[in-house]
C-alpha positions as CSV (number, residue, x, y, z in Angstrom):
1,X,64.5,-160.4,9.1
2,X,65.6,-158.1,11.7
3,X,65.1,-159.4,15.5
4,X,64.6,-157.1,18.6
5,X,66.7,-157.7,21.4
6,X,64.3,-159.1,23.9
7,X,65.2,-157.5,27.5
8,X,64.6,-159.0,30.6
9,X,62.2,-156.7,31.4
10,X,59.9,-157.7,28.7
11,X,60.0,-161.4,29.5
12,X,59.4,-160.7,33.5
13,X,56.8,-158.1,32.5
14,X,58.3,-155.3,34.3
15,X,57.0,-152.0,32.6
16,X,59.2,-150.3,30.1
17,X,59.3,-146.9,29.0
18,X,62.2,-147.3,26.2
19,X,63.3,-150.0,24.0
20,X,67.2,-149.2,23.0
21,X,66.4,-145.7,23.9
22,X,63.4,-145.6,21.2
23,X,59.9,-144.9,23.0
24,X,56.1,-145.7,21.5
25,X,55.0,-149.3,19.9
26,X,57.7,-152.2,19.5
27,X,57.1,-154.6,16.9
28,X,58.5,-158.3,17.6
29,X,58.9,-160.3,14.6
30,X,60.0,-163.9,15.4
31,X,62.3,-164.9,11.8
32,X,61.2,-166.7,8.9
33,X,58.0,-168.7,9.1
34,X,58.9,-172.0,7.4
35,X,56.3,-173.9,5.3
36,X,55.9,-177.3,7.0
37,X,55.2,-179.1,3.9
38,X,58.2,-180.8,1.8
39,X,58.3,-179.0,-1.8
40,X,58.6,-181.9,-4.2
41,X,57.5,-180.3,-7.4
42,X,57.8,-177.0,-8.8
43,X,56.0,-174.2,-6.6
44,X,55.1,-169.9,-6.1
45,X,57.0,-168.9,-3.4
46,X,55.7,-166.3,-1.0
47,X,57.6,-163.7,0.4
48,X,58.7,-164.0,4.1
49,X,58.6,-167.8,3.9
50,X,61.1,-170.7,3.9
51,X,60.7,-174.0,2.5
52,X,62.1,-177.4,2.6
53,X,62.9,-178.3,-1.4
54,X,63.4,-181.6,-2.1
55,X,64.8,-182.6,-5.6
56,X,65.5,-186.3,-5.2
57,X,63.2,-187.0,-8.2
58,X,64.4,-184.3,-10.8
59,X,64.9,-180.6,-11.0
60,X,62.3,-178.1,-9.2
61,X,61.5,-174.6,-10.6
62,X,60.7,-172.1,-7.9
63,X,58.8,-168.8,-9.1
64,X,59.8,-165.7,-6.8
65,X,56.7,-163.5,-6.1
66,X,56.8,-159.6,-6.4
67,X,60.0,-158.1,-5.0
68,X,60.0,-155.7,-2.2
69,X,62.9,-154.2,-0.8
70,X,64.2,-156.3,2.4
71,X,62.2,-159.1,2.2
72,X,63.4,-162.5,2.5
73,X,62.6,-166.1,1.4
74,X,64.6,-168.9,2.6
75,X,65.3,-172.4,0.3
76,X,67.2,-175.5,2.3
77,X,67.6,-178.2,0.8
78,X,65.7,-181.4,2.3
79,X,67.4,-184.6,0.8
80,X,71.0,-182.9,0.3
81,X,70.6,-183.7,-3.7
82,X,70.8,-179.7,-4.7
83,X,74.1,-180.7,-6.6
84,X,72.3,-183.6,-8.2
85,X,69.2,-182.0,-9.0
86,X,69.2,-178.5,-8.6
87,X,66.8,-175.8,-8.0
88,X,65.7,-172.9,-10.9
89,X,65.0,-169.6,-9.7
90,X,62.0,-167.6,-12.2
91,X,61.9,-163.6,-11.1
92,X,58.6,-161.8,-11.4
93,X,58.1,-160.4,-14.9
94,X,61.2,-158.3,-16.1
95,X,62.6,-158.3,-12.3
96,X,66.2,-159.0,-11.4
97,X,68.3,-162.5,-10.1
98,X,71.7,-161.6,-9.1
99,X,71.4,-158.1,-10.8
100,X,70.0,-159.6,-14.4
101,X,67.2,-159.7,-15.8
102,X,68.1,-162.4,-18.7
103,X,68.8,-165.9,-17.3
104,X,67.9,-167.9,-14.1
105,X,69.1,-168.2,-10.7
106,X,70.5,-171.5,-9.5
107,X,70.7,-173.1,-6.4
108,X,73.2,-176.4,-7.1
109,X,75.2,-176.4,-3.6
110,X,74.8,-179.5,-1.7
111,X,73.1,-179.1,1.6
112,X,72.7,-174.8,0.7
113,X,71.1,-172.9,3.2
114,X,69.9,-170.3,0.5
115,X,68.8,-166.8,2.1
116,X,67.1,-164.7,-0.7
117,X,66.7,-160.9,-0.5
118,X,65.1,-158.7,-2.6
119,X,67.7,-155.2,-2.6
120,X,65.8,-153.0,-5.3
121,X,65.0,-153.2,-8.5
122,X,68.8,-152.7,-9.7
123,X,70.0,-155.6,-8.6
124,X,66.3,-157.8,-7.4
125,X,66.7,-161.0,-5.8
126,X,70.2,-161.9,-4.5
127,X,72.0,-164.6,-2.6
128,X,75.2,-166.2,-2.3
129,X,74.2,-169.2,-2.9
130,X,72.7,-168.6,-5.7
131,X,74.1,-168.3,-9.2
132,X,73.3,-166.5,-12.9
133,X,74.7,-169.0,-15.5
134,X,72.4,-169.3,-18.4
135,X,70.0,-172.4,-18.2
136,X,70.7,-174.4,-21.3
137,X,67.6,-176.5,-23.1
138,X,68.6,-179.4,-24.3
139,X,66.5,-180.4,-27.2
140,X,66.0,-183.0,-29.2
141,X,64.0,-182.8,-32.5
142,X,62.2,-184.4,-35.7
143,X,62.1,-182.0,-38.6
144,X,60.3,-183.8,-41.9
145,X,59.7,-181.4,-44.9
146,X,56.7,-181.4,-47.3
147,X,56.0,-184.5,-49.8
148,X,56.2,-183.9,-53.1
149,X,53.6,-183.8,-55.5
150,X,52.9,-187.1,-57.7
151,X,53.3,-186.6,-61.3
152,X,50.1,-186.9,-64.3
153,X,50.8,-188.4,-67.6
154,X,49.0,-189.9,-70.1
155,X,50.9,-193.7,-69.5
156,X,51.9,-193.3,-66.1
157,X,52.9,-190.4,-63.8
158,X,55.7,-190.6,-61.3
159,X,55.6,-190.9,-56.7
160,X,56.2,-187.7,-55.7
161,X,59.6,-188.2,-53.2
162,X,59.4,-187.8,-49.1
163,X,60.3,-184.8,-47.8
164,X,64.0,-184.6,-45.8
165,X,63.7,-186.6,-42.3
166,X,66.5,-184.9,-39.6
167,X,66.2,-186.4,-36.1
168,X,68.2,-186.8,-32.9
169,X,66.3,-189.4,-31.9
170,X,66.8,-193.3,-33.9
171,X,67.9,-192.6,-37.8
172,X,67.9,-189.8,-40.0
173,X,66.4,-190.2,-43.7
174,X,69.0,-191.7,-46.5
175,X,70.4,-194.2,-44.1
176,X,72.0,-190.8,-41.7
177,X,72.7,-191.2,-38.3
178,X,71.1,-189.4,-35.3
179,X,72.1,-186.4,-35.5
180,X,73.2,-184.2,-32.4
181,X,70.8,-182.2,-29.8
182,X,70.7,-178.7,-29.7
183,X,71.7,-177.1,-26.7
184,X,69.5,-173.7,-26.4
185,X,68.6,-171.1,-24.3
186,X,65.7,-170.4,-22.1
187,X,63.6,-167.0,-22.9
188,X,65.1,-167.0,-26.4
189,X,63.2,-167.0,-30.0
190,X,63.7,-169.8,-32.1
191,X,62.0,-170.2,-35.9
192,X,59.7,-172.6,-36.5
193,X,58.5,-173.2,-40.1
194,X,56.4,-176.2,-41.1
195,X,56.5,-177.1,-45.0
196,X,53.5,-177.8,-47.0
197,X,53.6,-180.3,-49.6
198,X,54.0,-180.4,-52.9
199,X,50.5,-180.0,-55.1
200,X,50.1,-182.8,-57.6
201,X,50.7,-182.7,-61.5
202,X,47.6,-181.2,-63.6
203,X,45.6,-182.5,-66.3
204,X,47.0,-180.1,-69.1
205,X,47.7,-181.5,-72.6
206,X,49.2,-184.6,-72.0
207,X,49.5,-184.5,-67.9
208,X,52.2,-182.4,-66.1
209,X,54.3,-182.8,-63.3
210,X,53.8,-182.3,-60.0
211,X,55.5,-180.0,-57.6
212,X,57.6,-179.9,-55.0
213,X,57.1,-180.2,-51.6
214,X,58.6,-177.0,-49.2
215,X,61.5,-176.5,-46.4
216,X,60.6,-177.4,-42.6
217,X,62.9,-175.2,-40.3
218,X,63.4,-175.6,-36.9
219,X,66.7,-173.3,-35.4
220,X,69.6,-174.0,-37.2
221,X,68.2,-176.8,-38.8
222,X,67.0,-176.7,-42.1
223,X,64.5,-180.4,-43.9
224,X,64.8,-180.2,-47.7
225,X,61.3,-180.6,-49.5
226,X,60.1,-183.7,-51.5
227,X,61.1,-184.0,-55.2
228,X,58.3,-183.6,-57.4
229,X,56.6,-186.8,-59.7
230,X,57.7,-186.7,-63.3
231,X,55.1,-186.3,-65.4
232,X,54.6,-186.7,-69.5
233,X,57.9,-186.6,-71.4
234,X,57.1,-183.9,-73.4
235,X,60.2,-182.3,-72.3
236,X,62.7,-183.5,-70.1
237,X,61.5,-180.7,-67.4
238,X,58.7,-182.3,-66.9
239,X,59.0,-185.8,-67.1
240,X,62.5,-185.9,-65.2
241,X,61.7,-186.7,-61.1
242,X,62.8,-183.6,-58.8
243,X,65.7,-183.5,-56.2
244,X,64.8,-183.2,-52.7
245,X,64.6,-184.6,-49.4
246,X,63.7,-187.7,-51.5
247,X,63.9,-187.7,-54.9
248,X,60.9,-187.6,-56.8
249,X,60.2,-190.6,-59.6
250,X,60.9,-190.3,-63.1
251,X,57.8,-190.1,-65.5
252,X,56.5,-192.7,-67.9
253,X,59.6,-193.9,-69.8
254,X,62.9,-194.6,-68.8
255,X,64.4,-193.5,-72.4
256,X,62.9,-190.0,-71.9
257,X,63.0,-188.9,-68.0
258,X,65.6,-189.3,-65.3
259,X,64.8,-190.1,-61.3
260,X,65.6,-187.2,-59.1
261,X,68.4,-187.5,-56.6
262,X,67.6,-187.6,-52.6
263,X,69.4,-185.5,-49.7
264,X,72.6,-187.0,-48.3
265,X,71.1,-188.1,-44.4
266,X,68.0,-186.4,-44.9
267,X,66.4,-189.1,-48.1
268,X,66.8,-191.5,-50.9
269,X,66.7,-191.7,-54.7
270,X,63.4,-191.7,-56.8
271,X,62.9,-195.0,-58.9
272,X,63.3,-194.7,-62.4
273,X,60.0,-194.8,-65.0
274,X,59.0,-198.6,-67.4
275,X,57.4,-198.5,-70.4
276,X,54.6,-196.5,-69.3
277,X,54.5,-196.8,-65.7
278,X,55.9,-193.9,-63.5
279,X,59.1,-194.9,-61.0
280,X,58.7,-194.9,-57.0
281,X,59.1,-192.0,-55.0
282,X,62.0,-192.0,-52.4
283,X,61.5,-192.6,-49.2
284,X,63.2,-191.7,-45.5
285,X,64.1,-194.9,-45.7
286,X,64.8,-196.3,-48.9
287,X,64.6,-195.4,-52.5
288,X,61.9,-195.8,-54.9
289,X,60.9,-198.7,-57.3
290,X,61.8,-198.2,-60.5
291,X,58.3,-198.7,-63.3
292,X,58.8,-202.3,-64.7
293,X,57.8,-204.3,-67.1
294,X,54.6,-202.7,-69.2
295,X,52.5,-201.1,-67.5
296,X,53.7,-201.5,-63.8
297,X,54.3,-198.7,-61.5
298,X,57.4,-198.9,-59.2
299,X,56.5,-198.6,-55.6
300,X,57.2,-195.7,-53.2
301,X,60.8,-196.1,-50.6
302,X,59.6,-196.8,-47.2
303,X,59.8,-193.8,-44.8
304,X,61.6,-194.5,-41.3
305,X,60.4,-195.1,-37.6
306,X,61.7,-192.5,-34.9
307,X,60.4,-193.3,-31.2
308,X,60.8,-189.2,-29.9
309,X,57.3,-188.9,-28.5
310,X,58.2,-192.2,-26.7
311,X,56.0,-194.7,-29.2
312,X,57.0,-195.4,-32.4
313,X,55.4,-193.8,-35.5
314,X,57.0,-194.4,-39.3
315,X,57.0,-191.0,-41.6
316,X,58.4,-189.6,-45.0
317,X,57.1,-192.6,-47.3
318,X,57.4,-191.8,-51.1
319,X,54.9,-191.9,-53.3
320,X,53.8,-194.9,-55.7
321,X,54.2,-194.7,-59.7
322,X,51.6,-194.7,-61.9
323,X,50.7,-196.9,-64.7
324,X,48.9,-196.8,-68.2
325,X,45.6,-198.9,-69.5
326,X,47.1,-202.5,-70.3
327,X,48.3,-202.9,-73.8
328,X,47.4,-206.5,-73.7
329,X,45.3,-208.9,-71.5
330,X,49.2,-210.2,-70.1
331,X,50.0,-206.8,-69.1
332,X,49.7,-206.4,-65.2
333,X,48.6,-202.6,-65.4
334,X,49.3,-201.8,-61.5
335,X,50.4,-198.8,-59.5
336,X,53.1,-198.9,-57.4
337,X,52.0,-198.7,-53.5
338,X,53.0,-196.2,-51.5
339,X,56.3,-196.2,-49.0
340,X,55.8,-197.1,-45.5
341,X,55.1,-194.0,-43.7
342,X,52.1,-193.5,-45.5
343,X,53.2,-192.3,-48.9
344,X,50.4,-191.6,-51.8
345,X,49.4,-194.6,-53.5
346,X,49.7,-194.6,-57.5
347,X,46.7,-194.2,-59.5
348,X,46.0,-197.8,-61.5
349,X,43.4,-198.4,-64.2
350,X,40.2,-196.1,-63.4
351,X,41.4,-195.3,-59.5
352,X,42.8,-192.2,-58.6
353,X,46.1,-192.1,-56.9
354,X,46.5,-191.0,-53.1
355,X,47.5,-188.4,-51.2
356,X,50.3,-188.2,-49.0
357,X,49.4,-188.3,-45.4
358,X,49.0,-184.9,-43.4
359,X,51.9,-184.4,-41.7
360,X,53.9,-186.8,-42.5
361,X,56.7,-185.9,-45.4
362,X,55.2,-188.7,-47.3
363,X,55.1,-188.1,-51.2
364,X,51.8,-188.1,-53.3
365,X,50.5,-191.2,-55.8
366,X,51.2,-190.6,-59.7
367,X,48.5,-191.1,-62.0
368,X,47.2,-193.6,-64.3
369,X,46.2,-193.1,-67.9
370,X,43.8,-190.5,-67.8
371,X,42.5,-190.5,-70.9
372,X,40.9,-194.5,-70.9
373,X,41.6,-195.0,-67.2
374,X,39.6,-192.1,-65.5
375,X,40.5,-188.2,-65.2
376,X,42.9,-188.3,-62.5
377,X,45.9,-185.7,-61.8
378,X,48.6,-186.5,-59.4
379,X,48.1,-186.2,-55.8
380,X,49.5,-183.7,-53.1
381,X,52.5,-184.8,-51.0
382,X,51.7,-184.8,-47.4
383,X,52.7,-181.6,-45.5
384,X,56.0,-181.7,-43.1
385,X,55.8,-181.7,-39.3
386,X,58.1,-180.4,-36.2
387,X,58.8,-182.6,-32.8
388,X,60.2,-180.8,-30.2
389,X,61.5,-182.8,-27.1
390,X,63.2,-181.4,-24.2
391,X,63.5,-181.1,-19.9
392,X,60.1,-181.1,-18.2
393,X,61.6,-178.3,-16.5
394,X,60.9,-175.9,-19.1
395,X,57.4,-175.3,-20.8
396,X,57.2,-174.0,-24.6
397,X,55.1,-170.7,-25.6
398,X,54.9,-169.1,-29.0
399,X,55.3,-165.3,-28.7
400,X,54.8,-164.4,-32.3
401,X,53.1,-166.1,-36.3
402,X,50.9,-168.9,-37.0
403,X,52.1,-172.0,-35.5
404,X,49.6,-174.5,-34.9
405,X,50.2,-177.5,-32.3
406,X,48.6,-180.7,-32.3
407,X,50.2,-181.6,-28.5
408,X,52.0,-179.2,-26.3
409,X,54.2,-179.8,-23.2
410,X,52.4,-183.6,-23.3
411,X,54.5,-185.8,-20.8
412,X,56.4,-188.2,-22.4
413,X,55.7,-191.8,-19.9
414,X,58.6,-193.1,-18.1
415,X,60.9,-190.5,-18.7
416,X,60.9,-186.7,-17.0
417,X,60.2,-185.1,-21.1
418,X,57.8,-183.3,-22.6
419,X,57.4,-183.2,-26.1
420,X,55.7,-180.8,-28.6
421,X,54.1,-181.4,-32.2
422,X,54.2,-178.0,-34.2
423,X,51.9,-179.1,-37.5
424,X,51.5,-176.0,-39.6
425,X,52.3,-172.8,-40.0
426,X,56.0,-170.2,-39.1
427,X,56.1,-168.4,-36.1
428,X,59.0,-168.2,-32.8
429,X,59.1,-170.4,-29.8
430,X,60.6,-169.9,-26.6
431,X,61.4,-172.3,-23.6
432,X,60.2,-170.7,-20.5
């Protein structure tokens, strides 16, 4: 701010009658007037002020108020950690940093003295200690597609397989490693799309199979749905078990239907059919049990455990075989279970198969005999879900579509995260 030249006349009292050869009221303005309080958290700022910012404990956002042309707000930096943990910089609306109005201003000089002034609304808030790189998001993420449907046949309908597991964060499904973070950019759209899972196989003529669960997108990466169940072989379309994220189990007989085939670090193999029993579903985390025996549905592959939201929580289980009525008082006559991750348990002798669990991946149960056992078709696979987390710096919005969130920007304990779970629908988010 500007400062008139006091005189000794003004500080003795003697009269006046020009100030620098200018006559009529003087205005005195004393410089900034500095906020006593330390700023340790992110903060408005006011123009006119200055403020003592400390970022010892992590990153502080400042948000610059209205521009108006010549006035100042002044950031020092209290602990001398600005390099460390530096200072973001939000203009007004669509105003200006630095002469841009797409990226943030930032403070990272050791010790800065920063002087802000707002010029006009060409070039808005500027400083020389401030400066206009692009703030990156680093983000980790969980993407797990739809479940597959479980398959319906007259003698044992197949586990529908998990949808595709992709994480940064522990392993990735079919045995894949972490995979890398992305590294985004603030005020930027980014596609979200959740997928639903697979709808279990129908009771038509002699039970049908069941169908595949749908893609979960997040960015630039892309979770393959859930195989679907086999159903009854009356042609190999239907009985053979679906490629996906998981493969889907094959239906009924091993002699007529093939497994389907998981995603390479994304899910495993479905189990192949008995005599009458449908095979596993594949799982995150392993493959499906094959149908053994007479009459015994293989189990569902296990899904996998991923600690992102800072607990751990097991997803993409596949979904358990079916079986038929006993032949013979020796025969077991059991459905397979369903994976770990809460995968659809297989229908057994008059009991319906299971749904995979909402939000999960997980594959749905095959049915039973439906003719003597109970009128059961196969069960849906459980619909896919997207984690998102990234620097509590930032706070996710959704500008545009039908995303729904079950938690968003929820602190993540012990660390300086947040985290946010997107559980249906397509739409944009942006980090903001």
């Amino acid at each position: 701010m500007a400062l008139t030249k006091l005189t000794q006349n003004l500080i003795d009292g003697t009269i006046v009658t020009s100030v620098n050869s200018q006559t009529g009221a003087v205005t005195l303005e004393t410089g900034t007037d500095w906020v006593s309080t330390i700023q340790t958290s992110n903060f408005t700022a006011v123009a006119g002020k200055g403020y003592f910012v400390n970022t010892t404990a992590g990153t502080i956002t400042i948000n610059l108020p209205a521009g108006v042309v010549g006035t100042e707000i002044v950031i020092q930096d209290y602990a001398g950690t600005f390099a460390t943990n530096k200072v973001l910089l939000n203009a007004n609306g669509s105003e200006k940093i630095q002469g841009s109005s797409t990226i943030q201003g930032q403070i990272t000089t050791k010790n800065a003295t920063a002087t802000l002034v707002y010029q006009d609304a060409i070039k808005g808030w500027t400083s020389q200690d401030v400066i206009t790189q692009p703030t990156n998001v680093i983000t980790n993420y969980l993407v797990i597609a739809g479940g597959g449907g479980g398959g319906c046949a007259n003698g044992g309908g197949a586990g529908g397989g998990a949808g595709g597991y992709r994480t940064t964060i522990g392993t990735s499904g079919g045995g894949g490693s972490a995979e890398s973070t992305l590294t985004l950019l603030p005020s930027t759209n980014y596609t979200v799309t959740i997928g639903a899972g697979g709808a279990g196989g129908a009771i038509t003529g002699t039970g049908q199979k069941g169908v595949s669960g749908s893609n979960s997108l997040f960015s630039t990466i892309t979770s393959i749905g859930g195989g679907h169940g086999g159903g009854h072989p009356t042609s190999a379309s239907n009985s053979n078990g679906g490629t996906g994220g998981s493969g889907g189990g094959g239906g009924k007989d091993s002699t007529q239907s093939t497994p389907g085939s998981g995603t390479t670090n994304q899910g495993y193999d479905g189990g192949t059919a008995g005599n009458n029993a449908g095979g596993g579903g594949g799982g995150a985390g392993a493959a499906g049990s094959n149908g053994s025996g007479n009459d015994i549905g293989g189990n569902g592959g296990n899904g996998v455990s991923s600690s992102i939201i800072g607990s751990a929580v097991t997803r993409a289980g596949g979904g358990g075989g079916g079986c038929e009525v006993p032949n013979s008082a020796s025969d077991a006559g059991s459905g397979g279970t369903g994976g770990g991750g809460t995968g659809g348990a297989a229908g057994s002798v008059g009991s319906a198969p299971t749904a995979g669990t909402t939000n999960t991946g997980s594959g749905g149960g095959g049915s039973g005999d439906y003719n003597t056992g109970g009128n059961y078709p196969g069960q849906n696979g459980g619909s896919g879900i997207v984690i998102l987390r990234y620097p509590n710096s930032f706070n996710l919005t959704n500008p545009g579509g039908s995303l729904t969130f079950s938690q968003q920007d929820t602190p993540i304990s012990g660390t300086s995260d947040l985290y946010t779970e997107i559980t249906s629908g397509t739409g944009n988010i942006q980090f903001n």
